[in-house]
N, C-alpha and C positions, 0 to 999 in steps of 0.2 A: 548718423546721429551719435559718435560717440563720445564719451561723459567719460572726466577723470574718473576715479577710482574716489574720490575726497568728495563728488560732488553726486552727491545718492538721490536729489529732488530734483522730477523731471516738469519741465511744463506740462499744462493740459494741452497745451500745441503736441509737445515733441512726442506726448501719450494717445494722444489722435492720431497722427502720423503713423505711429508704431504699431497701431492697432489695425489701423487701414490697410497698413502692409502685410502682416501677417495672415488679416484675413480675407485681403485679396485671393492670396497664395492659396489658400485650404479651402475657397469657393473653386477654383480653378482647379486644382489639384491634389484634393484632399483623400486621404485612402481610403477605401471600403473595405472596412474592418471588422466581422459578424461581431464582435463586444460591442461595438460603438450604435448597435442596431438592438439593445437593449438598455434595460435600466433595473433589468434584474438585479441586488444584490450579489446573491452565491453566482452568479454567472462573470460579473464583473470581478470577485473577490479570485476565482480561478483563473483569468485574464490577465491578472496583475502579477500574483505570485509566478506562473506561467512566464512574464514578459520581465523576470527579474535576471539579468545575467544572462537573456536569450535570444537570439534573432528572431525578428515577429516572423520572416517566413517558415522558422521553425514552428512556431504555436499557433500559424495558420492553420499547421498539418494534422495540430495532434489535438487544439482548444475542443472541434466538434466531437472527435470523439470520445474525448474528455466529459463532455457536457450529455452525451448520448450515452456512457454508461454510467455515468454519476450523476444525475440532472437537479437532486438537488441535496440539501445539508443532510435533510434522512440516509437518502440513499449513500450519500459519499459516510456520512459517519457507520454506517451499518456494516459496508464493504469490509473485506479482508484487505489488507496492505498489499497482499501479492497479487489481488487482483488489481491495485490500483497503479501498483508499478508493471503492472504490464503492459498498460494504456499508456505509461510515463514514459518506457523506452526510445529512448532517442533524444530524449530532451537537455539528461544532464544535472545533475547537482540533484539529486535522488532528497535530498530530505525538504526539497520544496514538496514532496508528494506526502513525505509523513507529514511534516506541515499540515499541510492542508485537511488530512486526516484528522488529526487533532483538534484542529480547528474547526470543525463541524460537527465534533463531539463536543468541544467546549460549547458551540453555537446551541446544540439539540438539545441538551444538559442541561444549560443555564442560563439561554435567551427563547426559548422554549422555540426555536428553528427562525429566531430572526434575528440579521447581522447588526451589529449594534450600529448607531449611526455617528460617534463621537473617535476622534482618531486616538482621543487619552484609552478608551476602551479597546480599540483595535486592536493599538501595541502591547497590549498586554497577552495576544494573542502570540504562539511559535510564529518564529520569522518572518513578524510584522514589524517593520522599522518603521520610525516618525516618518518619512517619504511616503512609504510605502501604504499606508495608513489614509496617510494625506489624499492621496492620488484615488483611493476608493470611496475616499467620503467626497469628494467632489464628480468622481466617474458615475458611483451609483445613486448621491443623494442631492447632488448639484450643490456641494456646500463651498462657498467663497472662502476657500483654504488657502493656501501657500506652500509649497511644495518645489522640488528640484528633482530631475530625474539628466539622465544624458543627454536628451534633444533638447530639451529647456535650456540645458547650460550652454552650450551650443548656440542657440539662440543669442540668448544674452553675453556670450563675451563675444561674438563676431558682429553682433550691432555696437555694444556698446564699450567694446576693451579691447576694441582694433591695437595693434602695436605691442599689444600687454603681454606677460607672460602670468606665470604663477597667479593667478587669479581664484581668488577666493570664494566659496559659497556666501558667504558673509557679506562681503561685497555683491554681489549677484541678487539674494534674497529681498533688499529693498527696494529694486527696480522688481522684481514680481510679481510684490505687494502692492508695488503701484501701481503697474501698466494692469493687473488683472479686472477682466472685465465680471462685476460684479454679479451681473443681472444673468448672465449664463456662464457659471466656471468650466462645465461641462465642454459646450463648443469651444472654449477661447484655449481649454487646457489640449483638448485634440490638432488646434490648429496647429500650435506652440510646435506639438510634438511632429506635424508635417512637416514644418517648416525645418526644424533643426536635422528630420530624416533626410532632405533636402540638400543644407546643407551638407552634409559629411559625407555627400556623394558626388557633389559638383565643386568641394572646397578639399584642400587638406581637413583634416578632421580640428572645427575651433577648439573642442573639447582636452586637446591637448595643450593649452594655453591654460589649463585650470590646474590648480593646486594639488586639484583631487583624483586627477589623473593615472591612473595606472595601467602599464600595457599589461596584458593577460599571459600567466606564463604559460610555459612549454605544456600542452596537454600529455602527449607520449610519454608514457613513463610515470606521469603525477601519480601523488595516491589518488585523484580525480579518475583517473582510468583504471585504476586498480580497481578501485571501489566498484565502478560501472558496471567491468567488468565480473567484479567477481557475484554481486545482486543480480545480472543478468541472467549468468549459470544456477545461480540458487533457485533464481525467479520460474527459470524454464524445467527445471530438474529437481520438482521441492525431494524433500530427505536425501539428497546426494550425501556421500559422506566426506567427509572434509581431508581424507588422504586422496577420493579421487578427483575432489576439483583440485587439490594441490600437482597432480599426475596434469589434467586437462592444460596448466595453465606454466608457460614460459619464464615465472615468474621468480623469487628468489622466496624459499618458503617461510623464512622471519616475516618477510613484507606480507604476507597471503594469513601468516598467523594473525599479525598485528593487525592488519584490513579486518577479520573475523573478530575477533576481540572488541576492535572499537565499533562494528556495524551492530555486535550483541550490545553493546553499550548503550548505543545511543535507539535500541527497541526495533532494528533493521532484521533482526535475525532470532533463530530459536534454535539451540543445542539437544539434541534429542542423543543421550548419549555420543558417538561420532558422527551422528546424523542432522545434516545442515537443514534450516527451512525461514520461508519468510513467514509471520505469523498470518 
């Protein structure tokens, strides 16, 4: 069924069809996913940030015990950082876990422990994007949102922007709006996401047809592994001194300073005279 890029109104035909197919697929083949077996708030709000920039069989591994020492906004706001990055290891891009901290102190503070349910509210929270937002008020509240994440997009330009390259969100978004099924966002938005995991396993990946596209760089060497690595050492050896993880580590020691400087900046780290530590 695919539709120029000019031509954004589907029939209620071509939106039946489309609907039929998708959730054929996700009766038949749909994942069993412990988030998807809740309607918890804070459990879904952890699922999301968790599944941003991550492979889900990565946050298969780590969501439960995630969820078993944090279980909910009390306990995750109350925790120390370095406990909560220790549970985080392995996952990657470390300030989803301050994040998350923060955001359960903002929660405990000033929703008196309950996640707000409007996504203008969410984004107001650390490293809650309009998506991102999107995607929890209709996972936890079942609200009839509108939203794009990678399987989605996926979706939508291999049904509907065959041949296309450079395709746009913009372009994408009005079929969303359409074809979403109102009466459960919740199932129709999980299907979305089987179906496009679907594709980019049995297709080249659609997603590479979008505008928005970017391959992921080089990890080796980024300050992405620096960072990891050097939170990790801190994480396992709180007060090391910062001449001996400078000694531990192979690294060039401007970069090892610079890493230090910006993880104290952004509330990753505590200077205790030469003495390193996560707070």
């Amino acid at each position: 069924m695919p539709v120029h890029q000019s031509y954004l109104t589907l029939s209620s035909v071509a939106i039946r069809a489309f609907r039929k197919k998708i959730y054929y697929y996700y009766r038949q083949h749909g994942r069993n996913l412990p988030w998807r077996k809740t309607t918890n708030p804070y459990h879904i709000l952890v699922s999301e940030v968790m599944l941003q920039q991550t492979q889900v069989e990565r946050v298969l591994q780590k969501y439960p015990l995630f969820i078993a020492a944090f279980p909910d906004f009390m306990s995750l706001a109350a925790a120390r950082l370095r406990e909560i990055l220790q549970i985080w290891q392995g996952m990657g891009y470390n300030r989803r876990a301050l994040f998350l901290k923060k955001i359960a102190e903002h929660v405990v503070e000033d929703y008196n422990g309950r996640l707000p349910e409007t996504t203008a509210e969410l984004m107001a929270f650390p490293g809650i994007g309009k998506n991102t937002a999107a995607s929890i008020v209709a996972f936890a509240f079942n609200q009839p949102v509108t939203f794009i994440e990678t399987n989605i997009r996926s979706v939508f330009i291999h049904c509907f922007f065959q041949g296309q390259t450079d395709v746009h969100d913009r372009e994408l978004l009005p079929l969303v709006r359409q074809t979403l099924d109102t009466r459960n966002p919740r199932e129709w938005y999980n299907a979305l996401m089987d179906y496009g995991a679907m594709l980019k396993k049995s297709l080249p990946n659609p997603s590479r047809k979008s505008a928005h596209y970017q391959r992921q760089g080089t990890f080796a060497g980024s300050n992405r592994q620096v960072r990891g690595i050097v939170i990790r050492i801190i994480t396992e050896r709180p007060l090391i001194t910062e001449s001996s993880l400078i000694k531990r580590l192979n690294i060039p020691v401007q970069k090892i300073k610079d890493t230090l400087n910006q993880l104290q900046k952004e509330g990753f780290l505590k200077r205790s005279g030469n003495r390193l530590s996560i707070p």
